[in-house]
DRENLO-444114 format. One line per field, with one value per atom (N, C-alpha, C, O, CB): residue in one letter; residue number from 1; x, y, z; atom name. Coordinates in nm, 3 decimals. Glycine has a CB too. Example, Ala and Ser with C-alpha at 12.3 -4.5 7.8 and 13.67 -1.06 7.14 Angstrom:
type <- (A;A;A;A;A;S;S;S;S;S)
seq <- (1;1;1;1;1;2;2;2;2;2)
c1 <- (1.319;1.230;1.320;1.424;1.131;1.285;1.367;1.290;1.341;1.408)
c2 <- (-0.569;-0.450;-0.330;-0.332;-0.447;-0.225;-0.106;0.003;0.114;-0.060)
c3 <- (0.780;0.780;0.780;0.846;0.905;0.708;0.714;0.787;0.804;0.572)
atom <- (N;CA;C;O;CB;N;CA;C;O;CB)
//
This chain:
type <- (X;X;X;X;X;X;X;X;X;X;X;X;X;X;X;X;X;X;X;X;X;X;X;X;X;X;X;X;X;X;X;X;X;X;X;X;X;X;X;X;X;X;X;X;X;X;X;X;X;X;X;X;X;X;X;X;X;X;X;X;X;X;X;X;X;X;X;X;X;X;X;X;X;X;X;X;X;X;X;X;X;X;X;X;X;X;X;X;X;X;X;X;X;X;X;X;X;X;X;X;X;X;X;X;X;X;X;X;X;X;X;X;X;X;X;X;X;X;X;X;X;X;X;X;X;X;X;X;X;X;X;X;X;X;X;X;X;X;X;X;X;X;X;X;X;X;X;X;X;X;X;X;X;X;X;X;X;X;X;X;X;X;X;X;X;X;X;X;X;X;X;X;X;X;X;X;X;X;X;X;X;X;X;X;X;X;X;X;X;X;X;X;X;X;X;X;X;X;X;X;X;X;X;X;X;X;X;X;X;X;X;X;X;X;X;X;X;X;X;X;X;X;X;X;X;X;X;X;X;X;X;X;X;X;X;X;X;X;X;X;X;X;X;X;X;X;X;X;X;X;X;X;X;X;X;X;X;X;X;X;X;X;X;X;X;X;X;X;X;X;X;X;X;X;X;X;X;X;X;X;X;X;X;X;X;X;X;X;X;X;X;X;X;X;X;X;X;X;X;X;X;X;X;X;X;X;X;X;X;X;X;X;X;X;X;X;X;X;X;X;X;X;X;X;X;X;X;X;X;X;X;X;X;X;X;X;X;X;X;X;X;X;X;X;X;X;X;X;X;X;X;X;X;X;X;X;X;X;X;X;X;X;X;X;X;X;X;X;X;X;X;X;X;X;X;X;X;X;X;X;X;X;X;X;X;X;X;X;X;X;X;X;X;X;X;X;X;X;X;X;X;X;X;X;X;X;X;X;X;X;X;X;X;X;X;X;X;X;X;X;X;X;X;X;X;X;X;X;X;X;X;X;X;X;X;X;X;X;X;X;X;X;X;X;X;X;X;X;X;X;X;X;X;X;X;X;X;X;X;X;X;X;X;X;X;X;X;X;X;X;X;X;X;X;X;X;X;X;X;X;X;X;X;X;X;X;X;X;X;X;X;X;X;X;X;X;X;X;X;X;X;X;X;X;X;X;X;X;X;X;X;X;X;X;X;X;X;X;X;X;X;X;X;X;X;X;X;X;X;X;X;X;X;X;X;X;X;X;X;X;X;X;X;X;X;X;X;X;X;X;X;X;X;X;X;X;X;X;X;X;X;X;X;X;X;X;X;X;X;X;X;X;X;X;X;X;X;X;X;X;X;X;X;X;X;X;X;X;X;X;X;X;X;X;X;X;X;X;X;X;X;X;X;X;X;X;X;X;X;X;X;X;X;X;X;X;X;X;X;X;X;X;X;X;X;X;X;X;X;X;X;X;X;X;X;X;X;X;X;X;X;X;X;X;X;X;X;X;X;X;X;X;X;X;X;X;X;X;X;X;X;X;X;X;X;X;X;X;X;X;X;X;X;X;X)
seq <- (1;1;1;1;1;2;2;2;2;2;3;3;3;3;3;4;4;4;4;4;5;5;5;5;5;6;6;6;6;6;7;7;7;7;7;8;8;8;8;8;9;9;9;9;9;10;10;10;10;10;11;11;11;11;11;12;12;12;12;12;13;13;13;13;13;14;14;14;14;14;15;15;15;15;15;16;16;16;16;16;17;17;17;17;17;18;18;18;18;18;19;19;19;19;19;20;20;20;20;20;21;21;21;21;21;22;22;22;22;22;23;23;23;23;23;24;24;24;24;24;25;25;25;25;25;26;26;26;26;26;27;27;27;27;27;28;28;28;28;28;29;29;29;29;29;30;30;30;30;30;31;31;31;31;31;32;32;32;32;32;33;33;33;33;33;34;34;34;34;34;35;35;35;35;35;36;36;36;36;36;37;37;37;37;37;38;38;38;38;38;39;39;39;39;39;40;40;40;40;40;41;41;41;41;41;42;42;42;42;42;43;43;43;43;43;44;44;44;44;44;45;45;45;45;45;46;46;46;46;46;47;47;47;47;47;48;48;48;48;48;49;49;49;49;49;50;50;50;50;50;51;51;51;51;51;52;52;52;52;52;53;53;53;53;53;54;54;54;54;54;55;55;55;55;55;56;56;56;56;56;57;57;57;57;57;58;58;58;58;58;59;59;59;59;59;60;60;60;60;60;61;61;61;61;61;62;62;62;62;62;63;63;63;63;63;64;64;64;64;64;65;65;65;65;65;66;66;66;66;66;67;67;67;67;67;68;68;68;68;68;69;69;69;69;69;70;70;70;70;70;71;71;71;71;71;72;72;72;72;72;73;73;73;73;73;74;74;74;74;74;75;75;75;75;75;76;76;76;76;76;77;77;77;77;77;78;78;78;78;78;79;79;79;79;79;80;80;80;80;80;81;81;81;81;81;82;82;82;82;82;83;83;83;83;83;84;84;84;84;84;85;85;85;85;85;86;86;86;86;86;87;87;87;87;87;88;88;88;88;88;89;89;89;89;89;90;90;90;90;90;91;91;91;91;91;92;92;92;92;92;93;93;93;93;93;94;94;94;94;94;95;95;95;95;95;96;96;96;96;96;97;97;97;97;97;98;98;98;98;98;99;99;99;99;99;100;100;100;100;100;101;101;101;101;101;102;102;102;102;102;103;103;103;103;103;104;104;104;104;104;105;105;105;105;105;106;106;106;106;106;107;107;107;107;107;108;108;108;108;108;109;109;109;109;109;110;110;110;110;110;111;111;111;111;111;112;112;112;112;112;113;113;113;113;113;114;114;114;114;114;115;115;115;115;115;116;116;116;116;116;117;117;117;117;117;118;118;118;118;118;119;119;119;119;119;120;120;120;120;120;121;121;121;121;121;122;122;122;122;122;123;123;123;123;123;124;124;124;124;124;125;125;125;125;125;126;126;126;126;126;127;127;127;127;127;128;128;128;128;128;129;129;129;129;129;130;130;130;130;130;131;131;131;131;131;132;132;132;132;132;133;133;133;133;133;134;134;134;134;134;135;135;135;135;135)
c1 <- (1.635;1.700;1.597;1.610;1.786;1.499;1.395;1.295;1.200;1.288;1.320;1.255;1.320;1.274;1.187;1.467;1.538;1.463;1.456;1.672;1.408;1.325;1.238;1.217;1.237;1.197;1.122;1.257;1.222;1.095;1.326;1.436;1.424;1.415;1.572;1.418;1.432;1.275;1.250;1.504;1.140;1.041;0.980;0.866;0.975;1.089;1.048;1.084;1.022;1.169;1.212;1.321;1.201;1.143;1.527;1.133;1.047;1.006;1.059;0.956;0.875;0.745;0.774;0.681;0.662;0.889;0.961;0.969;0.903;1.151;1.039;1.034;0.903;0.876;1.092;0.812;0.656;0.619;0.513;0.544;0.636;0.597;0.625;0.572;0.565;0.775;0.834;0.737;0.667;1.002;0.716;0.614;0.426;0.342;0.612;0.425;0.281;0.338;0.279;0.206;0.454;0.407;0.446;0.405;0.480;0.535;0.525;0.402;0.371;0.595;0.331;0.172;0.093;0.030;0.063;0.109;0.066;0.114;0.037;0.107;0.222;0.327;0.218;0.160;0.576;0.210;0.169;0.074;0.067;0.124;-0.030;-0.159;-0.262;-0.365;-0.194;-0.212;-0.231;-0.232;-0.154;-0.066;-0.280;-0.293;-0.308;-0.403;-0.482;-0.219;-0.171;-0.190;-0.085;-0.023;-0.334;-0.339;-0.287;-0.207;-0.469;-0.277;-0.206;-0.087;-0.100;-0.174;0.026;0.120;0.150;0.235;0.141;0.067;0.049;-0.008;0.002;-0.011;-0.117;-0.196;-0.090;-0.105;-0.328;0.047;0.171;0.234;0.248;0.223;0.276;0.335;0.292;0.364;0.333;0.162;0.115;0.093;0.109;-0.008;0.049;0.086;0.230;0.234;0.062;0.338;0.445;0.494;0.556;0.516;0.463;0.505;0.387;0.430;0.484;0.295;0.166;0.268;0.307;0.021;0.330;0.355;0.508;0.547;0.388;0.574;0.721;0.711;0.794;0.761;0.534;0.537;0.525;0.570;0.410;0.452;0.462;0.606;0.649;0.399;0.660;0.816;0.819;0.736;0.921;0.877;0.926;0.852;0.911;0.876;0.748;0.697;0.767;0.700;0.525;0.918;0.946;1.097;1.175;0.979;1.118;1.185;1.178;1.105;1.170;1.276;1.321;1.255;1.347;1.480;1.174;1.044;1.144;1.151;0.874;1.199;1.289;1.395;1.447;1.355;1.415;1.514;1.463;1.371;1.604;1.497;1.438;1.552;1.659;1.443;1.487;1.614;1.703;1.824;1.550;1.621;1.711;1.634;1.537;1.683;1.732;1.669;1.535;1.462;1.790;1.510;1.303;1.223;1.134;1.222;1.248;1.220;1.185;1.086;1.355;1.312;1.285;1.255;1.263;1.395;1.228;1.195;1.022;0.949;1.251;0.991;0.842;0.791;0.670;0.806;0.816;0.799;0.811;0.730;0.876;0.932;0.914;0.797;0.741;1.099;0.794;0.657;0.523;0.485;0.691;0.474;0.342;0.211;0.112;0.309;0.219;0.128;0.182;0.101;0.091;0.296;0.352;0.332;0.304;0.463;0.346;0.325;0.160;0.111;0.385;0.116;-0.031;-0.120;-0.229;-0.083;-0.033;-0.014;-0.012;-0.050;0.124;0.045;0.173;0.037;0.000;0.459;-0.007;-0.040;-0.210;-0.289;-0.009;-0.226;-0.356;-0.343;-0.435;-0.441;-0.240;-0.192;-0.199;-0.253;-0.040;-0.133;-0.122;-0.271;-0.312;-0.074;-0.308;-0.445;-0.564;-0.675;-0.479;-0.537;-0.647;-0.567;-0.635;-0.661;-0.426;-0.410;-0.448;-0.489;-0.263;-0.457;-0.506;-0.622;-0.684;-0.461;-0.657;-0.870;-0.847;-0.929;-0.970;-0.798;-0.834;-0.794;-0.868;-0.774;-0.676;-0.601;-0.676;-0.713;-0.464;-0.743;-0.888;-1.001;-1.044;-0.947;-1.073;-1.206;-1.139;-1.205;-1.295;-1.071;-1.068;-1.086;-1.173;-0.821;-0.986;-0.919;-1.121;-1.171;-0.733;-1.197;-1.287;-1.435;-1.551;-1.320;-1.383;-1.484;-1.465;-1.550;-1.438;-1.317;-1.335;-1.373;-1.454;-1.229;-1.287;-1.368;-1.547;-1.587;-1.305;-1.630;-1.715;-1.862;-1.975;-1.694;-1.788;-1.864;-1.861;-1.970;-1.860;-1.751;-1.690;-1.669;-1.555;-1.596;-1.785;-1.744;-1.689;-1.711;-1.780;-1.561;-1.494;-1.344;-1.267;-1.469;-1.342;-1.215;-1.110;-1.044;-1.188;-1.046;-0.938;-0.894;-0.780;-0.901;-1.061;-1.050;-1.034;-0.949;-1.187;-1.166;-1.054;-0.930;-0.907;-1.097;-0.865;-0.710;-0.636;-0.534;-0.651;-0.703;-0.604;-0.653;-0.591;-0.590;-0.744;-0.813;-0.765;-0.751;-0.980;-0.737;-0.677;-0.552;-0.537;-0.643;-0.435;-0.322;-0.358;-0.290;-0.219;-0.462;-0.490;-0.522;-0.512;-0.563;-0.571;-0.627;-0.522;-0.512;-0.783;-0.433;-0.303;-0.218;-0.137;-0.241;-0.224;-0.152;-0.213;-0.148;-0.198;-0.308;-0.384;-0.382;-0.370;-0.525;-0.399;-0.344;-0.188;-0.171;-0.371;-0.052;0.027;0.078;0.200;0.088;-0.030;-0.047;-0.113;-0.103;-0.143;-0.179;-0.238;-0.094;-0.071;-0.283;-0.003;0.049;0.221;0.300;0.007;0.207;0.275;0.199;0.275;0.297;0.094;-0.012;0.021;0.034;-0.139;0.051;0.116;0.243;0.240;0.128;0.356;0.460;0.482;0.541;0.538;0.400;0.416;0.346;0.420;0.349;0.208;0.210;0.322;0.371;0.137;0.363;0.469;0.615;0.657;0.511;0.668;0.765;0.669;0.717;0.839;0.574;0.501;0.539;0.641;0.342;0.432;0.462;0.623;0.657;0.404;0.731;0.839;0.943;1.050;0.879;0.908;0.976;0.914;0.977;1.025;0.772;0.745;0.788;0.788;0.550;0.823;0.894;0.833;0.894;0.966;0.695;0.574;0.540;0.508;0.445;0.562;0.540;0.650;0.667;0.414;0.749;0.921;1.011;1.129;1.019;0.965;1.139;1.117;1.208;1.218)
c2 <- (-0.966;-1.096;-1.211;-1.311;-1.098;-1.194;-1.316;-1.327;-1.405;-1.283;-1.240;-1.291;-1.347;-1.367;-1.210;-1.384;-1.515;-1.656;-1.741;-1.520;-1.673;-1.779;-1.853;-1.974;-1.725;-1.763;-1.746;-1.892;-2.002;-1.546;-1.898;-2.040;-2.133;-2.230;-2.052;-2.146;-2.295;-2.345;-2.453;-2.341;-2.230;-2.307;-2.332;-2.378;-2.290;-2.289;-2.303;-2.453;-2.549;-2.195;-2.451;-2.638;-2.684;-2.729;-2.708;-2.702;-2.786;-2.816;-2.906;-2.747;-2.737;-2.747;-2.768;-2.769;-2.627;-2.785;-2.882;-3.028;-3.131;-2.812;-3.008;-3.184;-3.212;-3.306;-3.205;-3.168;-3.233;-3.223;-3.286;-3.181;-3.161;-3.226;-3.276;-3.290;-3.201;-3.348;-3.473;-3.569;-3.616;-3.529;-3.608;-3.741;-3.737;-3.825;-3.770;-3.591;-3.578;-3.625;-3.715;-3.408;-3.574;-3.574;-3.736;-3.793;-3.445;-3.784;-3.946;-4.029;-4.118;-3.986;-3.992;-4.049;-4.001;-4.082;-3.949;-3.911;-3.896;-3.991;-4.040;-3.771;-4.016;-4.117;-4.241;-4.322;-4.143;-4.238;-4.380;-4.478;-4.600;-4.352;-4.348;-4.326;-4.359;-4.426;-4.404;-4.299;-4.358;-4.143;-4.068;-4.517;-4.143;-3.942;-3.932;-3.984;-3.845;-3.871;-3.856;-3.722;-3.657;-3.899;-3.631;-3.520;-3.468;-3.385;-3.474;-3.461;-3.446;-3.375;-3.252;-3.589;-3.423;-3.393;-3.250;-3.166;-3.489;-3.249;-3.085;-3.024;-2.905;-3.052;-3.058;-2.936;-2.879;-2.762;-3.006;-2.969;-2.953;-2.837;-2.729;-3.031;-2.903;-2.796;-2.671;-2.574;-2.837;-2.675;-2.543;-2.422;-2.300;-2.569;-2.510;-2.466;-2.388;-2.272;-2.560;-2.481;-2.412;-2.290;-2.190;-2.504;-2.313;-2.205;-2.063;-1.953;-2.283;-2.064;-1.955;-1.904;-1.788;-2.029;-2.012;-1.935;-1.839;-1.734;-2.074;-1.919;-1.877;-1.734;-1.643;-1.984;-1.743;-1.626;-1.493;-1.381;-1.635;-1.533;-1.441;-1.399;-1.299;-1.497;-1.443;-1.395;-1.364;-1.274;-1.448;-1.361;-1.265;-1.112;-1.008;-1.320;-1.132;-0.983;-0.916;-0.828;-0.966;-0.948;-0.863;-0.797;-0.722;-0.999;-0.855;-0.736;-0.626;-0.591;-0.711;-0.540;-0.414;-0.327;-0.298;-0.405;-0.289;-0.242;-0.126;-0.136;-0.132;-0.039;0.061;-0.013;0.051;0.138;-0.089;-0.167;-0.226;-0.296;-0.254;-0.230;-0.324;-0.473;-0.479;-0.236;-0.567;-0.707;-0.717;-0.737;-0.871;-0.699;-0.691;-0.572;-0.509;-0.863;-0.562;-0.431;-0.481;-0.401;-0.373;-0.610;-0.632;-0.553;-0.484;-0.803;-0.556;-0.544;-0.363;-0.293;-0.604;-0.348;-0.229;-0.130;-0.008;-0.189;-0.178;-0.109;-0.131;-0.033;-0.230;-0.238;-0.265;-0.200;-0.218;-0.378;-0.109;-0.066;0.078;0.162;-0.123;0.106;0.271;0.302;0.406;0.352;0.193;0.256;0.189;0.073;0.189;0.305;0.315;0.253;0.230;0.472;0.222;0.129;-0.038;-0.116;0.158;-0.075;-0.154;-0.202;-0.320;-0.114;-0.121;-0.149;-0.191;-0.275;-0.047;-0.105;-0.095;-0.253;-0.293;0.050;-0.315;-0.407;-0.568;-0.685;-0.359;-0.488;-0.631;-0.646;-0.752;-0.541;-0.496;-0.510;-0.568;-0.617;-0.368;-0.537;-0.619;-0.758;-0.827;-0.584;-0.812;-0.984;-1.047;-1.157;-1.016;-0.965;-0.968;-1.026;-1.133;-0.831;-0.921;-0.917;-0.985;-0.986;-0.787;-1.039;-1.148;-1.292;-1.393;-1.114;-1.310;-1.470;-1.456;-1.565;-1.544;-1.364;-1.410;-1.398;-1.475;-1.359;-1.345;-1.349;-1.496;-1.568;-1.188;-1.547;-1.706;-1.780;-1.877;-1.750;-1.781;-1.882;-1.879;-1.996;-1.859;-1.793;-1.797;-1.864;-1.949;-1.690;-1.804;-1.912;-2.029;-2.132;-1.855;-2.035;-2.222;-2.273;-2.348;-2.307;-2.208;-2.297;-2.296;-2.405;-2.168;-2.177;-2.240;-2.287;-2.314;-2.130;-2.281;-2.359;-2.532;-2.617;-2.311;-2.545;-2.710;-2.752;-2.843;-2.776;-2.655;-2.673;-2.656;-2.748;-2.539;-2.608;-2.608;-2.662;-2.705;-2.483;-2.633;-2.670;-2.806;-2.863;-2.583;-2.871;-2.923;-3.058;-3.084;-2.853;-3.174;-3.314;-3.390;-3.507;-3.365;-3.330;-3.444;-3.480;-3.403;-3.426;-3.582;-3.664;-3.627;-3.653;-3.788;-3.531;-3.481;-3.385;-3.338;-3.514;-3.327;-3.116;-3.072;-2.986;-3.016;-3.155;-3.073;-3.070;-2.993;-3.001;-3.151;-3.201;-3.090;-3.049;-3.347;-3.031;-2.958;-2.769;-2.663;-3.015;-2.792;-2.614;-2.566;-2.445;-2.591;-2.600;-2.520;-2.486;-2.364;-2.624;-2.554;-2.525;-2.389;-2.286;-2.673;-2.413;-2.285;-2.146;-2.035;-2.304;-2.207;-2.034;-2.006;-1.884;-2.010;-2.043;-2.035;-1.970;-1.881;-2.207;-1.994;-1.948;-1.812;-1.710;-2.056;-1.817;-1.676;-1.568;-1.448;-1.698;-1.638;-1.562;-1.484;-1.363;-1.606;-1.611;-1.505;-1.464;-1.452;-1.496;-1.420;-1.382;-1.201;-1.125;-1.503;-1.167;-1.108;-0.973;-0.865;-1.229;-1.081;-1.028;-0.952;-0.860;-1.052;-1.048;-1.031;-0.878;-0.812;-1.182;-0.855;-0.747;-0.658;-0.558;-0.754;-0.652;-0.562;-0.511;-0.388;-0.613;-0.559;-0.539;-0.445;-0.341;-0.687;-0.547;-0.522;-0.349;-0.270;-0.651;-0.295;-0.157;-0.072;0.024;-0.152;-0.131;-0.060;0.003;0.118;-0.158;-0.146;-0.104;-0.020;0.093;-0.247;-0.033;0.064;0.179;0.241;0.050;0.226;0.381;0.432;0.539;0.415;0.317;0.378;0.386;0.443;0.354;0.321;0.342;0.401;0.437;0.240;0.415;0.493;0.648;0.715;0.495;0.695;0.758;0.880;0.987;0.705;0.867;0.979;1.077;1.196;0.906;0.955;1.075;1.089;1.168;1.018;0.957;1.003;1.045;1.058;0.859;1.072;1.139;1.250;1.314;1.062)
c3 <- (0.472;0.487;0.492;0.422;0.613;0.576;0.594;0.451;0.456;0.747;0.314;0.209;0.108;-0.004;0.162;0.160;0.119;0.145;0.056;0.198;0.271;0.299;0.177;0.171;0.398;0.090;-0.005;-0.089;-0.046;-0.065;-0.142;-0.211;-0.174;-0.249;-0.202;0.005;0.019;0.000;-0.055;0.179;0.068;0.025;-0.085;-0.096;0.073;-0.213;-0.399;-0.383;-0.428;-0.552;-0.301;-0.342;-0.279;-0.378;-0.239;-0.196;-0.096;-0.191;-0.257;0.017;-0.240;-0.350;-0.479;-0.559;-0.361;-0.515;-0.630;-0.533;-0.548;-0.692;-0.462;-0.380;-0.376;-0.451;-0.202;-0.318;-0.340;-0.448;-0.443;-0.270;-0.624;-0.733;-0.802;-0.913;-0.780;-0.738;-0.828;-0.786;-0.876;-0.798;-0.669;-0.655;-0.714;-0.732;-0.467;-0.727;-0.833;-0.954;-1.014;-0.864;-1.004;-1.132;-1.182;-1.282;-1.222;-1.081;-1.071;-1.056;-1.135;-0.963;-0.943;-0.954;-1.129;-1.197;-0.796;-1.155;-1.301;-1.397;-1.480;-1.352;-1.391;-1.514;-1.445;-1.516;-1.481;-1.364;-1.274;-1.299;-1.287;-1.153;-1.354;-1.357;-1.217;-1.222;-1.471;-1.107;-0.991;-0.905;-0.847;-0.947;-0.923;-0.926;-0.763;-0.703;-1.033;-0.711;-0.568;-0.550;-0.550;-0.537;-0.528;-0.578;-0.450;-0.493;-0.640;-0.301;-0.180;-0.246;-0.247;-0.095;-0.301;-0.335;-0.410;-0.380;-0.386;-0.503;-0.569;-0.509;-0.539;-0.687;-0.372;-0.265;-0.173;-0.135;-0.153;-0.119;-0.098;-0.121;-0.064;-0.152;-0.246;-0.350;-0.376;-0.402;-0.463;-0.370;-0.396;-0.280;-0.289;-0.456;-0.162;-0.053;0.014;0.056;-0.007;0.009;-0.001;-0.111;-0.075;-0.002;-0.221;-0.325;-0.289;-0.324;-0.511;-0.245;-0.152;-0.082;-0.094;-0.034;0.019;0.158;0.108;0.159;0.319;-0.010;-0.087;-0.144;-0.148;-0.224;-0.206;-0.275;-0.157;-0.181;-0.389;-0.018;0.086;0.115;0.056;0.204;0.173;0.156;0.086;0.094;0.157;-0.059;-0.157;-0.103;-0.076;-0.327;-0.099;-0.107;0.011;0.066;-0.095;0.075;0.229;0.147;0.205;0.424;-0.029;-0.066;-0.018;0.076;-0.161;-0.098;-0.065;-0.176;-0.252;-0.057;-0.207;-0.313;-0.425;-0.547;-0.198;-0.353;-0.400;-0.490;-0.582;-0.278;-0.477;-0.588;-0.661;-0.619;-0.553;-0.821;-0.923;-0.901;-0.840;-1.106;-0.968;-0.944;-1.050;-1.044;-0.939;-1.164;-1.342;-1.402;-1.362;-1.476;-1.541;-1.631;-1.706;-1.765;-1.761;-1.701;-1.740;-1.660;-1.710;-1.700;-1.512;-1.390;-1.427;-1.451;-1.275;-1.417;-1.414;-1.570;-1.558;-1.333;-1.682;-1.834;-1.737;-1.725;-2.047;-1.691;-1.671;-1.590;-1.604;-1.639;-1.483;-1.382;-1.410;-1.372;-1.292;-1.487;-1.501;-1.640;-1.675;-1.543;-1.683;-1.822;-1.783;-1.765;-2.025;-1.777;-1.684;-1.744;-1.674;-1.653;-1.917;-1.943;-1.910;-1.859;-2.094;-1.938;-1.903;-1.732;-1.711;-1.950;-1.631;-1.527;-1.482;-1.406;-1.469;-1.556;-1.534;-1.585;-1.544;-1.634;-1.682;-1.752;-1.637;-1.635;-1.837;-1.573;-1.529;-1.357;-1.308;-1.471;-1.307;-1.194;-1.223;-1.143;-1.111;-1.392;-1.389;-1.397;-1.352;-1.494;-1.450;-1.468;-1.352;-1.338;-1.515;-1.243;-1.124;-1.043;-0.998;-1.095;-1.052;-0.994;-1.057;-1.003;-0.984;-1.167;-1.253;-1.220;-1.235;-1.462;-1.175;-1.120;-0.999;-0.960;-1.119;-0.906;-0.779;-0.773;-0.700;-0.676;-0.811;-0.850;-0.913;-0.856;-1.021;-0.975;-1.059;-0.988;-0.970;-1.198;-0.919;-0.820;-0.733;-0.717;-0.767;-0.637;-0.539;-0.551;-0.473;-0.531;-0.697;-0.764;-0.800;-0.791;-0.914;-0.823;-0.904;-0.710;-0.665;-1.035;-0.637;-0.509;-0.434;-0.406;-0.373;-0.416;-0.343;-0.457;-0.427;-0.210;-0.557;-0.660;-0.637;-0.610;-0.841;-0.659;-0.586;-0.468;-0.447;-0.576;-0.345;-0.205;-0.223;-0.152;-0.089;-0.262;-0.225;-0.356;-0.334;-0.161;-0.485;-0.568;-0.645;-0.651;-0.635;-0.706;-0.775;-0.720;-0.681;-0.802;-0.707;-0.678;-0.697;-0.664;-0.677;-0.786;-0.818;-0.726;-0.669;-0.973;-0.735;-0.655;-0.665;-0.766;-0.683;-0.528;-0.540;-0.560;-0.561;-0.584;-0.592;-0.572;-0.459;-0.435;-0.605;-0.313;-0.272;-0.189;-0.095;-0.237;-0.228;-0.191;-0.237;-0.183;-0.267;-0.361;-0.410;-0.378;-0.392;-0.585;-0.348;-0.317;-0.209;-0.221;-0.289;-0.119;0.019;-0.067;-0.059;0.189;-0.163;-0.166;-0.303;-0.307;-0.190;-0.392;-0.452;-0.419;-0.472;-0.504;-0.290;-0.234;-0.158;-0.171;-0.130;-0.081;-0.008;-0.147;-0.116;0.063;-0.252;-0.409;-0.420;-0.439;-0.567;-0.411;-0.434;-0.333;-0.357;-0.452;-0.190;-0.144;-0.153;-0.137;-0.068;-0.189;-0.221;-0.304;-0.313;-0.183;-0.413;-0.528;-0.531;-0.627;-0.588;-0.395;-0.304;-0.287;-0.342;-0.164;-0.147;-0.164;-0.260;-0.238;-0.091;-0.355;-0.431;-0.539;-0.609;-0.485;-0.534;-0.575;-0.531;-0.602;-0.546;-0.381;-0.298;-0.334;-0.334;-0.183;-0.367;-0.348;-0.521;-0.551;-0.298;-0.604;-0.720;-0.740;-0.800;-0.801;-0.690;-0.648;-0.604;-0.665;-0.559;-0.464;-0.422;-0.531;-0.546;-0.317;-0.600;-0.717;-0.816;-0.830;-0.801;-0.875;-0.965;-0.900;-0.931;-0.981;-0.775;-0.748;-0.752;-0.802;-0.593;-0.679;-0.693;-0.794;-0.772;-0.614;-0.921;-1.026;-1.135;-1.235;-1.058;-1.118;-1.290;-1.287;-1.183;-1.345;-1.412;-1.431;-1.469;-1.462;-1.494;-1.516;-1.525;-1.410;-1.403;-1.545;-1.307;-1.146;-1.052;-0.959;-1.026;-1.115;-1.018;-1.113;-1.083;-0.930;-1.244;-1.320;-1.364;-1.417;-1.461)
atom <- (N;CA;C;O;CB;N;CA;C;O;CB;N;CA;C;O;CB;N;CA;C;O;CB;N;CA;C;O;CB;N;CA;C;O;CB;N;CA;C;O;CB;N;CA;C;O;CB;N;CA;C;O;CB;N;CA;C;O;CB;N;CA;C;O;CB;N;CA;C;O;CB;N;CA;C;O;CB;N;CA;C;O;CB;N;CA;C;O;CB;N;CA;C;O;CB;N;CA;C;O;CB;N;CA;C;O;CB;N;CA;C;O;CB;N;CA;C;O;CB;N;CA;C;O;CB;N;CA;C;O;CB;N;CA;C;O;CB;N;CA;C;O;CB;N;CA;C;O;CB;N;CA;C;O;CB;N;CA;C;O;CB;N;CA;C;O;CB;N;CA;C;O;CB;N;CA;C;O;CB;N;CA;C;O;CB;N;CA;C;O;CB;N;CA;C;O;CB;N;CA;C;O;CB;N;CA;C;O;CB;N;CA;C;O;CB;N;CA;C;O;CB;N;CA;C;O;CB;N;CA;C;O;CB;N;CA;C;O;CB;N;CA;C;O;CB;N;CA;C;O;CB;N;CA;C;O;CB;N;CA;C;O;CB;N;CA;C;O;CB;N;CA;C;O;CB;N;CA;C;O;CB;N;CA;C;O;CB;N;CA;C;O;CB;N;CA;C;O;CB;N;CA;C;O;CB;N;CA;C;O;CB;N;CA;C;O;CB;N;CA;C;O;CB;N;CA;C;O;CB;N;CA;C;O;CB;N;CA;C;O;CB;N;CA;C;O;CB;N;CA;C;O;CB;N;CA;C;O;CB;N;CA;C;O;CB;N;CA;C;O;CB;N;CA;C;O;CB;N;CA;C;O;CB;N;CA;C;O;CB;N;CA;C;O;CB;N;CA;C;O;CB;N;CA;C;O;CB;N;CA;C;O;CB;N;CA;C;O;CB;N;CA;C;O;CB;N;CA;C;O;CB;N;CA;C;O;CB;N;CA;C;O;CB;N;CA;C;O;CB;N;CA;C;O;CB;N;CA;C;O;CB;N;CA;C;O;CB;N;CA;C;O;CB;N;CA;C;O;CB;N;CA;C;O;CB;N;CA;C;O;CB;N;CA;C;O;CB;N;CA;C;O;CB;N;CA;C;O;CB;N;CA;C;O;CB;N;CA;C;O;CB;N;CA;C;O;CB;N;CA;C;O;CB;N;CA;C;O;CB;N;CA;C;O;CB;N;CA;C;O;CB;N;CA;C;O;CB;N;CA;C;O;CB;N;CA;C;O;CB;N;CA;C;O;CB;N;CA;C;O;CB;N;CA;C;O;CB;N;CA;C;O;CB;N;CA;C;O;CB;N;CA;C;O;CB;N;CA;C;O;CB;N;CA;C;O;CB;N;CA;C;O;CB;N;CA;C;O;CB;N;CA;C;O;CB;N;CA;C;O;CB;N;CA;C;O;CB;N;CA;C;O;CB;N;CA;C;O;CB;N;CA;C;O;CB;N;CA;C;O;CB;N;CA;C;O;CB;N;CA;C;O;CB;N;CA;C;O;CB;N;CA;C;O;CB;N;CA;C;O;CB;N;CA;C;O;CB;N;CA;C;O;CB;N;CA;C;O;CB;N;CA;C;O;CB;N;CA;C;O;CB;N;CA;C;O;CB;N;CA;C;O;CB;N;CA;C;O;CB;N;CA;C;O;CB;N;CA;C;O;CB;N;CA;C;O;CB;N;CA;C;O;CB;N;CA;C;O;CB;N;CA;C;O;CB;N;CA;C;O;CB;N;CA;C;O;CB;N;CA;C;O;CB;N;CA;C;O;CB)
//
C-alpha cells in the first residue's frame, strides 16, 4: 500500500517543472526548480520499489522478465542510469563551476539513488519471473 505514495510524489515533481520549464521560455533559468523535481521523482522512484516483486504490472513487464537476455538487458540499463544519474549529480557538486550545477546535483544523486533502488526490485522480478530457472 505505502508504494502508492510513489503518484502523488510524480504530481509534485511535475508541479515543480512547470515553473523550470517556464524560467527556460523566460530565459531567466530557475535551476532550484528541476533540483526539486528531481528530488521528489528520487524519493517517488524509492517507493515504487515497495511493490509486490512476484507480480508483473503488464504483459511488456512480464515477456521482459521471463526472457533472460531481455532481462539481463533491462537490469544493465538499469544499472548504467544510476551509475550516470550519480556521476553527472557529484561531477557538478564537486567539479563543474558552472552556475547552477550545483542547484541541480543533490537532486541527481537523490535520482540515482532511486535508480539504486529501483536496481533492486528490478533483480528481484528477474529472479522471480525468468523462465530458464522458474519454468
Amino acid at each position: 500500500m505505502i508504494s502508492y505514495l510513489q503518484y502523488p510524489l510524480i504530481l509534485v515533481a511535475l508541479v515543480f517543472y512547470v515553473p523550470f520549464v517556464m524560467s527556460l521560455l523566460n530565459k531567466a533559468v530557475d535551476w532550484s526548480y528541476l533540483n526539486y523535481s528531481l528530488i521528489l521523482l528520487g524519493v517517488a522512484l524509492s517507493f515504487s520499489t515497495l511493490q509486490d516483486t512476484t507480480t508483473t504490472q503488464n504483459e511488456l513487464s512480464k515477456k521482459i522478465w521471463q526472457d533472460p537476455k531481455k532481462g539481463q538487458r533491462m537490469l544493465y540499463l538499469v544499472a548504467v542510469m544510476a551509475l550516470l544519474f550519480m556521476l553527472a549529480g557529484f561531477l557538478f557538486l564537486f567539479v563543474l563551476p558552472i552556475k547552477g550545477a550545483e542547484d541541480v546535483a543533490v537532486g541527481l544523486i537523490v535520482l540515482g539513488i532511486g535508480f539504486i533502488g529501483i536496481l533492486k526490485a528490478a533483480i528481484e522480478m528477474f529472479e522471480n519471473h525468468r523462465l530458464d530457472k522458474n519454468g
